[in-house]
GUNU-767268 format. One line per field, with one value per residue: chain; x, y, z of N, C-alpha, C, O in turn. Coordinates in nm, 4 decimals, m for minus. Example, Ala and Ser with C-alpha at 12.3 -4.5 7.8 and 13.67 -1.06 7.14 Angstrom:
% GUNU-767268
rokol A | A $
neast 1.3190 | 1.2850 $
nnorth m0.5690 | m0.2250 $
nup 0.7800 | 0.7080 $
caeast 1.2300 | 1.3670 $
canorth m0.4500 | m0.1060 $
caup 0.7800 | 0.7140 $
ceast 1.3200 | 1.2900 $
cnorth m0.3300 | 0.0030 $
cup 0.7800 | 0.7870 $
oeast 1.4236 | 1.3409 $
onorth m0.3319 | 0.1138 $
oup 0.8465 | 0.8039 $
% end
This chain:
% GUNU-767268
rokol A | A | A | A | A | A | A | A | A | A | A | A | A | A | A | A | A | A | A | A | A | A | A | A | A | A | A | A | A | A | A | A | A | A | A | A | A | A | A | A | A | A | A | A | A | A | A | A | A | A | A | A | A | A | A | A | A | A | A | A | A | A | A | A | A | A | A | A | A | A | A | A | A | A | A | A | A | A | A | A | A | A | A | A | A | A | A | A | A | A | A | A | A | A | A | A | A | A | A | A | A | A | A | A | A | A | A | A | A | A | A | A | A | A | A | A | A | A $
neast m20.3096 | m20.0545 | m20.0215 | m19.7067 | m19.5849 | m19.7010 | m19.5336 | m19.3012 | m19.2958 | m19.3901 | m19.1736 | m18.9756 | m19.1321 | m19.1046 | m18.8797 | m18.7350 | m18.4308 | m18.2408 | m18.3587 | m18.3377 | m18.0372 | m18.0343 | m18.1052 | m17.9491 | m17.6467 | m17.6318 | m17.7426 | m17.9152 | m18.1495 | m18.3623 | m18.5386 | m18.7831 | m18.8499 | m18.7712 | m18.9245 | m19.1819 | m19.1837 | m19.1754 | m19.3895 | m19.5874 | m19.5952 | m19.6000 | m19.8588 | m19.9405 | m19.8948 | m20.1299 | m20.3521 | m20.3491 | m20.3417 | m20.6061 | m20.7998 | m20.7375 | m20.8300 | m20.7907 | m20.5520 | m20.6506 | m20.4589 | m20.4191 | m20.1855 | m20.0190 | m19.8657 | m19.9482 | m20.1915 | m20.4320 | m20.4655 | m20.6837 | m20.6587 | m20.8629 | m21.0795 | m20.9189 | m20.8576 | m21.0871 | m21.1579 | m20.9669 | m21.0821 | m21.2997 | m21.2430 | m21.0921 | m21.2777 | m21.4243 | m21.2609 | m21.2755 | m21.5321 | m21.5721 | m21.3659 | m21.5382 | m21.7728 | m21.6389 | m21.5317 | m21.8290 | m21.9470 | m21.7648 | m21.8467 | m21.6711 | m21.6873 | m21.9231 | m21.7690 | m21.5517 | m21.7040 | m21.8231 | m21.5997 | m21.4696 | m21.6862 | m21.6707 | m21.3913 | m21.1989 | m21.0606 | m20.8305 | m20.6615 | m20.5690 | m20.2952 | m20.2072 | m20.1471 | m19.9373 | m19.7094 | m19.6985 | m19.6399 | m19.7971 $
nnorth 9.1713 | 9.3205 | 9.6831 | 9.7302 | 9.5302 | 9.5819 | 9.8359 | 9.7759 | 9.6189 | 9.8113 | 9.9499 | 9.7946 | 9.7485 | 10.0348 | 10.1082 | 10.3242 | 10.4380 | 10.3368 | 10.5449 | 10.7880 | 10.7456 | 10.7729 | 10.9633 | 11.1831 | 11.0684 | 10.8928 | 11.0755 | 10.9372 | 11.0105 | 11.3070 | 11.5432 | 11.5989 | 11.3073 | 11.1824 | 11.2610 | 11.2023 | 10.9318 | 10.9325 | 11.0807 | 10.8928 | 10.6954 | 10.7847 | 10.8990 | 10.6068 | 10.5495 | 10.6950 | 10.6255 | 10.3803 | 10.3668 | 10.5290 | 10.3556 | 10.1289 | 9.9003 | 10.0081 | 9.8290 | 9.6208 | 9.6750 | 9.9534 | 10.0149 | 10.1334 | 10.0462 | 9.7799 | 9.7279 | 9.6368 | 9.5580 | 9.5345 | 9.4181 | 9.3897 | 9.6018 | 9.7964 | 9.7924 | 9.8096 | 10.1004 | 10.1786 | 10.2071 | 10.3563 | 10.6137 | 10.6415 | 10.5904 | 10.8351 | 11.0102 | 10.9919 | 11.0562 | 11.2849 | 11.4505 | 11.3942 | 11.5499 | 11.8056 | 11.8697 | 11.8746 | 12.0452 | 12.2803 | 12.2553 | 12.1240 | 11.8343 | 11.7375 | 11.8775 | 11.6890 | 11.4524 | 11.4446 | 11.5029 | 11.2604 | 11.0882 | 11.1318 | 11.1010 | 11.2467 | 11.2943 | 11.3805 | 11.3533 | 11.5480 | 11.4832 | 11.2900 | 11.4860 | 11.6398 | 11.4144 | 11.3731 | 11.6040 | 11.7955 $
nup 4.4391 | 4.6021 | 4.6824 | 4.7180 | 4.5473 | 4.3643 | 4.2660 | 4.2668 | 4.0105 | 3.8342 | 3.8971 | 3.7233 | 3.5000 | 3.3830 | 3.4110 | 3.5684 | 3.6481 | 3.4414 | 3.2807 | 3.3885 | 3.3433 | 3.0776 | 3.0010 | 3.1254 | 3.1273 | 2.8937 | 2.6943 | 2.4973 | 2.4884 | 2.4978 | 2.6890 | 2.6933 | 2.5699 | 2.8155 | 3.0023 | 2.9215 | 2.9990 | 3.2966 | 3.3698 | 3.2636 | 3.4520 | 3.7090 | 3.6673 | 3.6590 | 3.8876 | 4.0505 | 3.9461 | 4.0514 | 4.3204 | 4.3375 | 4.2907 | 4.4653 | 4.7424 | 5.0725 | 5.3129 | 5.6038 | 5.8554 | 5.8462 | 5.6767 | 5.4059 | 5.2117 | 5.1828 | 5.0891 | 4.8620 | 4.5382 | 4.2879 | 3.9736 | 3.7543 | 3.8870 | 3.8257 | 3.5482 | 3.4750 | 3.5407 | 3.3887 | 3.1772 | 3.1742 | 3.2017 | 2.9406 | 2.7569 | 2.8918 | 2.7600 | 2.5001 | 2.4630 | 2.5198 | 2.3355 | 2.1074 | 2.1966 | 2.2350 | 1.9312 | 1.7937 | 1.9424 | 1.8559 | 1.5429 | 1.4362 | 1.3911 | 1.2156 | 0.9487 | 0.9232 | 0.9327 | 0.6875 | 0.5310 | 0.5698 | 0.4120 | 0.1370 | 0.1367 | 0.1557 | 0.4201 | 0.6485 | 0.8987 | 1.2152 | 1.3217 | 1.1295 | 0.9818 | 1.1214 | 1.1307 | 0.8642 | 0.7355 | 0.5834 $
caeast m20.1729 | m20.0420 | m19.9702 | m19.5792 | m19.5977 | m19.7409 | m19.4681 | m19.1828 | m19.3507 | m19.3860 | m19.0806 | m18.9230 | m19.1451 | m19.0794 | m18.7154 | m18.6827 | m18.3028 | m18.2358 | m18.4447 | m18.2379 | m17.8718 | m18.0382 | m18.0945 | m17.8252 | m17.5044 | m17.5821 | m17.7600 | m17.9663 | m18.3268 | m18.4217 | m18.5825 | m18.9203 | m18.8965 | m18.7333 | m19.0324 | m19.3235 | m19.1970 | m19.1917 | m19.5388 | m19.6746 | m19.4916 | m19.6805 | m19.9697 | m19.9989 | m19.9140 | m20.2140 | m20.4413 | m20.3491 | m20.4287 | m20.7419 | m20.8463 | m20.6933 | m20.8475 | m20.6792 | m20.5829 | m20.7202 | m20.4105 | m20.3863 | m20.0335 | m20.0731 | m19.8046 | m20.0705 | m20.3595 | m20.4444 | m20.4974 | m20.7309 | m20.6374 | m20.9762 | m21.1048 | m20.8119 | m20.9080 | m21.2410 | m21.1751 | m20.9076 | m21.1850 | m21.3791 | m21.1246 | m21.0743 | m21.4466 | m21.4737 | m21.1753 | m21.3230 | m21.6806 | m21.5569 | m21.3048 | m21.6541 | m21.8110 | m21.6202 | m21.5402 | m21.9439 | m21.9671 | m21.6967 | m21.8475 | m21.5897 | m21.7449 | m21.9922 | m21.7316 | m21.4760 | m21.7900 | m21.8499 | m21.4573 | m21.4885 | m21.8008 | m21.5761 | m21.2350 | m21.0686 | m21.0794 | m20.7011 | m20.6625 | m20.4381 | m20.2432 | m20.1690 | m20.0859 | m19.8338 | m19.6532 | m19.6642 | m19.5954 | m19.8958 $
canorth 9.2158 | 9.4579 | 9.8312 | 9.6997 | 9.4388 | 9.6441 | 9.9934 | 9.6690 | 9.5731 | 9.9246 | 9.9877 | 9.7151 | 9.8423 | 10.2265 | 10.1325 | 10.4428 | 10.4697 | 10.3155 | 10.6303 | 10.8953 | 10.7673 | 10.7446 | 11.1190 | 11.2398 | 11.0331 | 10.8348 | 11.0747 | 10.8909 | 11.0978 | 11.4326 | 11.5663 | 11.5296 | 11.1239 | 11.1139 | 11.3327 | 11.1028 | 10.8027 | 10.9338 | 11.1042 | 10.7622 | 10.5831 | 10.8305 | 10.8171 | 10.4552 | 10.4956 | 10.7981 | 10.5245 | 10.2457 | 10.4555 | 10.5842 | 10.2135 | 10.0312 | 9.8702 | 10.0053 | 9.7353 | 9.6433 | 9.6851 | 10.0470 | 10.0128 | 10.1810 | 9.9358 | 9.6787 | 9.7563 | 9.5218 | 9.6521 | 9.4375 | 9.4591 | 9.3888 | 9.6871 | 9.9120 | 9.7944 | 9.8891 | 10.2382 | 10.2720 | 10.1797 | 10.4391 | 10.7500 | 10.6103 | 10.6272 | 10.9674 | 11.1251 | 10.9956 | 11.1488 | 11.4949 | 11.4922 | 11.4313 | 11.6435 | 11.8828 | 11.8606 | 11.8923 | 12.2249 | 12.3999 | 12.2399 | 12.0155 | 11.7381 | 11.7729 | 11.8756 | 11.6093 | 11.3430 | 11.5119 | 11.4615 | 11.0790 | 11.0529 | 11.1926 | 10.9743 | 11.3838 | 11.3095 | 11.3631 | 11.3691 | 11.6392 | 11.2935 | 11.2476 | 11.6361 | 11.6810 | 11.3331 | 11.4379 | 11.7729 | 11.8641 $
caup 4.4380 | 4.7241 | 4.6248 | 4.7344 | 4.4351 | 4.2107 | 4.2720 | 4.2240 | 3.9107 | 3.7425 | 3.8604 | 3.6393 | 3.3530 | 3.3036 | 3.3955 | 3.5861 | 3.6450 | 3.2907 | 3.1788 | 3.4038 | 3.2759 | 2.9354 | 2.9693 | 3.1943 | 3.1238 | 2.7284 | 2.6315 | 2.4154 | 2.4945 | 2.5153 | 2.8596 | 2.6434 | 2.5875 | 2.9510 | 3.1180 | 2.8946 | 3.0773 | 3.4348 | 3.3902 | 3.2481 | 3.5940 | 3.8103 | 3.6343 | 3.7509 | 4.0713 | 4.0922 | 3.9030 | 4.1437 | 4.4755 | 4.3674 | 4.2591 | 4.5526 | 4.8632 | 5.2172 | 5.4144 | 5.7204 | 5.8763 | 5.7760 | 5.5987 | 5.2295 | 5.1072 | 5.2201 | 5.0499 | 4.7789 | 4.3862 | 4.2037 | 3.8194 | 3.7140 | 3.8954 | 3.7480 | 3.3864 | 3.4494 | 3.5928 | 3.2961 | 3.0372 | 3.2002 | 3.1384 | 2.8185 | 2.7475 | 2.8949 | 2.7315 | 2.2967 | 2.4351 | 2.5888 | 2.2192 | 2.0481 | 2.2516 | 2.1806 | 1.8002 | 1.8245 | 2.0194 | 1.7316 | 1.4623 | 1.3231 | 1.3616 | 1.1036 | 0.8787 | 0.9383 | 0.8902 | 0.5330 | 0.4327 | 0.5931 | 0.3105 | 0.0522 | 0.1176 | 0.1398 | 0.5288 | 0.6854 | 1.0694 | 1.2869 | 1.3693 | 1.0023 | 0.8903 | 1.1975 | 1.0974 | 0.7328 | 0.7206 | 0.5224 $
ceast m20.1632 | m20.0161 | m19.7874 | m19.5214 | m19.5938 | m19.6210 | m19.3602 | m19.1766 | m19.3304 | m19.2286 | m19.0075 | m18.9796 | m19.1057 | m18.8969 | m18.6720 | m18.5310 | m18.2615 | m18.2580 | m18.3364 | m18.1059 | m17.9102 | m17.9743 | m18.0096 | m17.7109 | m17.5188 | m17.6083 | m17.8307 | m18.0910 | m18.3166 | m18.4928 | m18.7303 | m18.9765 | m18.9039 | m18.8831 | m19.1489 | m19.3455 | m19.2023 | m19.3582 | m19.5950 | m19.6403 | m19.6391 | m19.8127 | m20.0780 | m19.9984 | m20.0400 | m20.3181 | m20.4367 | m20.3798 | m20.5318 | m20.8106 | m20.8159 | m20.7997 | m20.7721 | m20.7063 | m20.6533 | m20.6369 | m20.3696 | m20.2878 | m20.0806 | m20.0218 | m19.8692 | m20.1562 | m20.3383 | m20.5108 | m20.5512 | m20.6903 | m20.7603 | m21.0623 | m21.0258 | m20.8239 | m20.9923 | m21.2239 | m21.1084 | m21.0074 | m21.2793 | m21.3557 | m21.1226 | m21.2107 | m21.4651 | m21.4042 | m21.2395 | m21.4366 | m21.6538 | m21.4797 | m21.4273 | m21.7505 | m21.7765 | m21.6076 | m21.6675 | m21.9785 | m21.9134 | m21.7353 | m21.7362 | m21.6089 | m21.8095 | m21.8961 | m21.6380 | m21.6027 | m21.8341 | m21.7413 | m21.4049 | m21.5570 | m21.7348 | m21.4371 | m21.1464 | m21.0409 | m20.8559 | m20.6697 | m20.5331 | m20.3525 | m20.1394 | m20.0802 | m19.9713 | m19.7295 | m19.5989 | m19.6199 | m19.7096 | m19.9477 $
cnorth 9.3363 | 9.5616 | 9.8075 | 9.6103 | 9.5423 | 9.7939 | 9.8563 | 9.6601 | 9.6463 | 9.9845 | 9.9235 | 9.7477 | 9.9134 | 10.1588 | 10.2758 | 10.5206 | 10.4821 | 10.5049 | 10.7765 | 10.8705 | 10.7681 | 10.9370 | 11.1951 | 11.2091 | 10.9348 | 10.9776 | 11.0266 | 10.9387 | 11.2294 | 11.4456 | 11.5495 | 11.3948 | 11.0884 | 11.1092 | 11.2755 | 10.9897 | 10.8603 | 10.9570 | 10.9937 | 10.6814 | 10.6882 | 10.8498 | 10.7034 | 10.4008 | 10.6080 | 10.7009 | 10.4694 | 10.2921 | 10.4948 | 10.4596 | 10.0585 | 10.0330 | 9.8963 | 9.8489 | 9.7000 | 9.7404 | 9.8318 | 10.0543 | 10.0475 | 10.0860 | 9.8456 | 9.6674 | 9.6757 | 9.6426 | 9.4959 | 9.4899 | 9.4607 | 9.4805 | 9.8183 | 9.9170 | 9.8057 | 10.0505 | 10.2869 | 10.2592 | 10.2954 | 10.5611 | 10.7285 | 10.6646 | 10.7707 | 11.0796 | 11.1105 | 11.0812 | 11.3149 | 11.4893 | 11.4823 | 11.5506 | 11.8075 | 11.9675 | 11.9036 | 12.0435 | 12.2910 | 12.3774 | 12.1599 | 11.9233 | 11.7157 | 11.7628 | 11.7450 | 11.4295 | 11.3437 | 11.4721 | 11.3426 | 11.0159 | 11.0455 | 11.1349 | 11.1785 | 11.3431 | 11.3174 | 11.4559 | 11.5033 | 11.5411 | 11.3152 | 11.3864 | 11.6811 | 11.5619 | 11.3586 | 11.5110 | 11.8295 | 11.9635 $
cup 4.5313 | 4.6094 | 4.6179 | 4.5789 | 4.3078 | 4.1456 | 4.2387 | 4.0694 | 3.8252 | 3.7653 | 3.7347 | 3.5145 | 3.3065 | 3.3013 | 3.4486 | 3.5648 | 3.4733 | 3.2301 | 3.2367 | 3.3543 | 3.1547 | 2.9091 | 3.0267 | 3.1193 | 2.9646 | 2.6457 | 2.4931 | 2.4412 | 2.5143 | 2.6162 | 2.7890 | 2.6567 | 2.7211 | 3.0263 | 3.1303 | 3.0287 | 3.2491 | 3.4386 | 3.3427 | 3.4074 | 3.6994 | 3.7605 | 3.6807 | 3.8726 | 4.1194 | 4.0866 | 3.9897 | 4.2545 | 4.4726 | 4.3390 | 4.3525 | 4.6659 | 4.9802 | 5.2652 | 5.5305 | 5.8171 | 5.8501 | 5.7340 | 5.4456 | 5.1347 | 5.0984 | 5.1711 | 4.8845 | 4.6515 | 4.3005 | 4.0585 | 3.7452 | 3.7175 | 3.8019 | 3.6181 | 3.4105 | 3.4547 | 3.4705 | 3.1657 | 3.0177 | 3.1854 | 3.0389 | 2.7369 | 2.7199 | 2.8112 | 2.5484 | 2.3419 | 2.4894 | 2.4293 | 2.1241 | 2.0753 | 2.2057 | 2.0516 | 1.8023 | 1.8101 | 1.8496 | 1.6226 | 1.3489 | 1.2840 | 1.2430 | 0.9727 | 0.8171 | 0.8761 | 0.7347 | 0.4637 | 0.4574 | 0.4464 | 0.2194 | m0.0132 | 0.1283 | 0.3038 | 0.5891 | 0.8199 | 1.0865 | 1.3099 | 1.2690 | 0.9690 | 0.9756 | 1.1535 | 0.9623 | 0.6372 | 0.6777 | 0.5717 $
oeast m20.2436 | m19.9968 | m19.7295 | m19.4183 | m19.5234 | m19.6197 | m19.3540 | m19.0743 | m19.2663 | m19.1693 | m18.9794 | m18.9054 | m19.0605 | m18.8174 | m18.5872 | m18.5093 | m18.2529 | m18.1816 | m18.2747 | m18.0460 | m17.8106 | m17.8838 | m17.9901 | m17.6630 | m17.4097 | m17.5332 | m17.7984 | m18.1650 | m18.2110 | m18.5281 | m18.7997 | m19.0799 | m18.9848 | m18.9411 | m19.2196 | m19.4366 | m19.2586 | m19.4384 | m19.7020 | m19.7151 | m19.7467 | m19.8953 | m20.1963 | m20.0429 | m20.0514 | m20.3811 | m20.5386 | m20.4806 | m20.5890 | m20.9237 | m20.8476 | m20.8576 | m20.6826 | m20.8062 | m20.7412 | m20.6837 | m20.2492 | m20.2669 | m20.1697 | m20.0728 | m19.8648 | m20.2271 | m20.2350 | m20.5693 | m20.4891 | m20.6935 | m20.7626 | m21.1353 | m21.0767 | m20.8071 | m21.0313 | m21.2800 | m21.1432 | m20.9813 | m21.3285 | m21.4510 | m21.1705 | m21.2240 | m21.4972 | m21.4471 | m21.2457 | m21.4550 | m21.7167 | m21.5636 | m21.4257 | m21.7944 | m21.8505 | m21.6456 | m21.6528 | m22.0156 | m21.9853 | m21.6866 | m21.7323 | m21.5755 | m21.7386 | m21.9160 | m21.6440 | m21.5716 | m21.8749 | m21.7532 | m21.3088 | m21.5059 | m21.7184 | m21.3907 | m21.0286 | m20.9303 | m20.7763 | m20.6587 | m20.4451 | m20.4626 | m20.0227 | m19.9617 | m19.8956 | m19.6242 | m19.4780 | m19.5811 | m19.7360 | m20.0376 $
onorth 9.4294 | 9.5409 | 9.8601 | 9.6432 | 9.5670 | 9.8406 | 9.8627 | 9.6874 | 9.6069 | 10.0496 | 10.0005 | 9.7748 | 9.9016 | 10.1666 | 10.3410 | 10.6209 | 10.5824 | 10.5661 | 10.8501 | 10.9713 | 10.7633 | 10.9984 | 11.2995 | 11.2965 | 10.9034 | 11.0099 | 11.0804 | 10.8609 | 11.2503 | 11.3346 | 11.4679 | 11.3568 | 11.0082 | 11.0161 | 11.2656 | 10.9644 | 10.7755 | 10.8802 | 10.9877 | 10.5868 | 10.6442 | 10.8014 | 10.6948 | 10.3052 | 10.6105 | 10.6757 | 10.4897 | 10.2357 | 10.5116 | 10.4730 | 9.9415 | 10.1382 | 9.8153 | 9.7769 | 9.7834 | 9.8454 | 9.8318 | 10.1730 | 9.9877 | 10.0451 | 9.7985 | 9.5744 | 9.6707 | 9.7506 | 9.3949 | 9.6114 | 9.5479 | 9.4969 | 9.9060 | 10.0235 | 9.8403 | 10.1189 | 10.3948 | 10.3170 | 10.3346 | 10.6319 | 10.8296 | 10.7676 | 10.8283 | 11.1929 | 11.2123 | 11.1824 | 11.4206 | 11.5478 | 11.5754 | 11.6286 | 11.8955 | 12.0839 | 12.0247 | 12.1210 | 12.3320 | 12.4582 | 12.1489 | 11.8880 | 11.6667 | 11.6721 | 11.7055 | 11.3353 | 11.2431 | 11.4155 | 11.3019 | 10.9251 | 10.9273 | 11.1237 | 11.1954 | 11.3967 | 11.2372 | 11.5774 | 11.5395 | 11.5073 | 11.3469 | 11.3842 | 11.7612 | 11.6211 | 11.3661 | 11.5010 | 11.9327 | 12.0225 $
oup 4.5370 | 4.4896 | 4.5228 | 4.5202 | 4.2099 | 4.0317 | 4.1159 | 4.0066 | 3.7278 | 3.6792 | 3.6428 | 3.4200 | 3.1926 | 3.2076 | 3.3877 | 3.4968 | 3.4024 | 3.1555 | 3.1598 | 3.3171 | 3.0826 | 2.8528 | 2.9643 | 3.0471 | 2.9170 | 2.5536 | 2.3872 | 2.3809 | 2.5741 | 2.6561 | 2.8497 | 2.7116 | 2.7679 | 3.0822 | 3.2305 | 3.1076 | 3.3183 | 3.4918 | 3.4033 | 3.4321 | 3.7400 | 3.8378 | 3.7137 | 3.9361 | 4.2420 | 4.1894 | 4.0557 | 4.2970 | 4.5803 | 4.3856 | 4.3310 | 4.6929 | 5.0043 | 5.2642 | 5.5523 | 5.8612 | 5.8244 | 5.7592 | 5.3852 | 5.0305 | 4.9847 | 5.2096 | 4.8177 | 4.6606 | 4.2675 | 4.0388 | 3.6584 | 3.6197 | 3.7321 | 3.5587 | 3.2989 | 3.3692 | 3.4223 | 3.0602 | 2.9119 | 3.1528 | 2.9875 | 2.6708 | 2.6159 | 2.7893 | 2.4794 | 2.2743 | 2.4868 | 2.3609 | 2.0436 | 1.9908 | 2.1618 | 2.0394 | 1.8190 | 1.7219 | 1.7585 | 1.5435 | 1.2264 | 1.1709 | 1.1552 | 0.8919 | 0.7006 | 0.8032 | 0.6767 | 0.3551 | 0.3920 | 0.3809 | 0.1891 | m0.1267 | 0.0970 | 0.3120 | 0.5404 | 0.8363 | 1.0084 | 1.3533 | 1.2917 | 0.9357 | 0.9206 | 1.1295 | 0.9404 | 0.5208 | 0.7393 | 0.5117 $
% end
């Protein structure tokens, strides 16, 4: 799939426009929901350039984006971002603790206590 294909494609996903009259003229989002979806949009166009093939032709729109590669590379961020949050947990010692109140059944995530109120 070209890089041209693929910026068509995501456009039609995020729904960019959609997303500015949501937040400009309905009203129906907050500059928070609006801002998620652009930074997810560029996101994938940062992903897809650092994971693309140039063409021969040097044209950027040209350059071919394997998806197969791009789910690998995103498997690979994915990867790195649970072992640096282990990692870290680790270092401060939470870990440990958090594996103790897993044992226990007391265990209740930051996730859970911001959703909850608790």
């Amino acid at each position: 799939m070209s890089l041209m294909e693929l910026m068509v494609m995501h456009t039609g996903i995020f729904n960019l426009i959609d997303n500015l009259h949501d937040l400009l003229c309905r009203g129906n989002k907050d500059y928070k929901e609006a801002l998620n979806k652009v930074q997810d949009y560029n996101m994938t166009k940062i992903l897809t350039r650092q994971a693309s093939i140039p063409a021969l032709s040097g044209d950027y729109k040209e350059g071919y984006c394997d998806l197969n590669t791009l789910y690998a590379v995103q498997m690979d961020i994915e990867l790195y971002n649970y072992i640096d949050v282990v990692l870290r947990k680790f270092r401060m010692g939470i870990l440990r603790d958090e594996m103790y109140a897993k044992e226990r059944g007391t265990f209740v995530d930051n996730a859970e206590k911001k959703e909850g109120g608790a």
